[in-house]
C-alpha positions in Angstrom: -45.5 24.6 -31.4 -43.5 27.7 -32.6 -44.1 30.8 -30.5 -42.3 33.4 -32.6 -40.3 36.4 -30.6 -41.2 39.8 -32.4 -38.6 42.4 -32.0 -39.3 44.0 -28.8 -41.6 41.4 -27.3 -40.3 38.1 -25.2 -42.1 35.0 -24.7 -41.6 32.7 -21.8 -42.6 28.8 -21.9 -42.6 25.7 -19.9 -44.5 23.0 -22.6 -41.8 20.8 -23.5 -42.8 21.0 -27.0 -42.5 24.8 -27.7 -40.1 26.5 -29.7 -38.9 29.6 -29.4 -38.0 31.5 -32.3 -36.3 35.2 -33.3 -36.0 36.5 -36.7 -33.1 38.7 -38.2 -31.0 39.9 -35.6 -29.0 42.5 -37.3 -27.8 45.3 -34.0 -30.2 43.7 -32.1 -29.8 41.1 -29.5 -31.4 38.0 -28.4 -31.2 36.6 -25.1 -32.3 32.9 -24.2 -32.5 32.0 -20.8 -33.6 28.2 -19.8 -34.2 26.5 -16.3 -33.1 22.8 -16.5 -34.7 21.9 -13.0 -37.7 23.3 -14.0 -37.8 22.9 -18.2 -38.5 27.0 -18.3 -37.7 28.3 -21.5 -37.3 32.5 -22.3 -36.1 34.9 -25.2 -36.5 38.4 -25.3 -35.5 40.7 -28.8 -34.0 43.8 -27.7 -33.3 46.5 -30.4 -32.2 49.4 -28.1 -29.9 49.9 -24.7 -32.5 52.3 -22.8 -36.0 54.2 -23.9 -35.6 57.4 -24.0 -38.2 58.5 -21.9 -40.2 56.7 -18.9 -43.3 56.3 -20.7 -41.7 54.3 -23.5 -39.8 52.1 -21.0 -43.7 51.5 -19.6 -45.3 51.0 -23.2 -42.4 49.0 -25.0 -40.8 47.0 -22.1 -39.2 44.3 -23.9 -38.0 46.9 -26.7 -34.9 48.0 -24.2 -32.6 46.0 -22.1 -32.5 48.2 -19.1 -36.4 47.6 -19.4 -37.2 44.0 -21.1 -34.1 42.2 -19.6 -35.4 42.4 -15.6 -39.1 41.8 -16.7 -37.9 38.7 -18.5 -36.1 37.9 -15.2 -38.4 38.7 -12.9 -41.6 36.6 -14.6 -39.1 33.3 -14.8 -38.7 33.5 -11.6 -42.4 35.0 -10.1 -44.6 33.2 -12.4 -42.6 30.1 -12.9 -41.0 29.4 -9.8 -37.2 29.4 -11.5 -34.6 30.4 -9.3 -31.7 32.8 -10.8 -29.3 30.3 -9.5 -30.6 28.1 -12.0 -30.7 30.1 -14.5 -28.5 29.1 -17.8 -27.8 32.7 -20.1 -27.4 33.2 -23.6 -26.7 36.1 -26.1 -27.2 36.4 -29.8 -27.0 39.1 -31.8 -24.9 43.2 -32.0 -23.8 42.9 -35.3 -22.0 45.7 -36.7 -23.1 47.5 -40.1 -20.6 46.2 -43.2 -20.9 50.4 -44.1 -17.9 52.4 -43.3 -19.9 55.1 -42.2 -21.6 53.6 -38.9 -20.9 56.4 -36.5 -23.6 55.2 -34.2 -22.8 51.2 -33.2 -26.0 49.8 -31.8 -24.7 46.8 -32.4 -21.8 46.9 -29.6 -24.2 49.5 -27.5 -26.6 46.7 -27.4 -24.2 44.0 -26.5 -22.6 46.4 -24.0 -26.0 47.3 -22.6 -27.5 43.7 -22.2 -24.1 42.8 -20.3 -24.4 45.2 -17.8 -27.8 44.5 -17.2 -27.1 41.0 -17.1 -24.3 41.4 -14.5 -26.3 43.7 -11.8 -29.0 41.1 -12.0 -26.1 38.9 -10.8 -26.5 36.4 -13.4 -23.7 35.0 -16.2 -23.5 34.7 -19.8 -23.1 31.0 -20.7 -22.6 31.2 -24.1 -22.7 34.3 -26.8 -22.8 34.9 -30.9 -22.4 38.2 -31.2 -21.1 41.3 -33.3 -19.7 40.4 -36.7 -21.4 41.8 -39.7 -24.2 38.9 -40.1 -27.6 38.7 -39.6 -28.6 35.9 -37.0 -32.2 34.0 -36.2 -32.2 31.6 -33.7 -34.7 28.8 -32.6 -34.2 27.3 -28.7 -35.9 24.6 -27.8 -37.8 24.1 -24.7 -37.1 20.9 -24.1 -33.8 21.1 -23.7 -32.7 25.1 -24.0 -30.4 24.2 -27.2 -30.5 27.1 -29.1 -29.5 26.9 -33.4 -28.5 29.9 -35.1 -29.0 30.4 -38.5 -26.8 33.3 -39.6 -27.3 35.5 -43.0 -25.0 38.5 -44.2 -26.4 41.5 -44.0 -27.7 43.2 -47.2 -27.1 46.8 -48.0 -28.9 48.3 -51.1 
């Protein structure tokens, strides 16, 4: 069973025979979080650092890391009984645009973002993919938490 990860949505699983799955991560990121003890599996698709206002942060949760990231978090752990302890952390995603003329960086202000959110929630990044100039989806497996990544240049016309 697929369960696809829209950008600015998570999804949050225990059946052993769910996949989780993210499309074109260009500046945005993707963070997988799995619970071995308990065979929890998460992914959230953040495209920006912060919303810009509180209502957005209430409408679009999952669209920001300061908003998205603890929710993911905090509904592992509530509704599913993981423990951060247990927690195993992963990051996909940033990448810079190939054009020259990039003044704005969402890529790195993503990565940057999710790290710090990351960190006060106390928890550590296991593995990461990030930045570079290619476009990544990635699939992780309940089951076991392996994520794949499937990486794509970006295109400019």
């Amino acid at each position: 069973m697929d369960l696809i990860v829209g950008i600015g949505q998570f999804e949050i699983t225990n059946n052993e025979n769910a996949f989780l799955k993210t499309y074109s991560l260009s500046s945005c990121v993707a963070v997988t979080v799995y619970s071995p003890l308990r065979k929890v599996a998460g992914m959230i698709h953040v495209v920006l650092p912060a919303p810009f206002n509180d209502q957005d942060g209430v409408t679009r949760p999952g669209y920001y890391a300061k908003t998205g990231i603890p929710l993911l978090i905090n509904t592992m752990c509530r509704k599913y009984g993981c423990r951060k302890e247990e927690l195993q952390v992963q990051m996909y995603g940033g990448a810079r645009s190939r054009q020259s003329f990039d003044i704005y960086d969402i890529g790195r202000k993503n990565v940057d973002a999710v790290k710090k959110i990351l960190s006060e929630l106390g928890l550590s990044v296991q593995k990461t993919d990030l930045l570079g100039t290619e476009s990544r989806s990635i699939t992780m497996e309940a089951k076991t938490g392996l994520v794949t990544v499937y990486r794509q240049p970006l295109c400019f016309a």
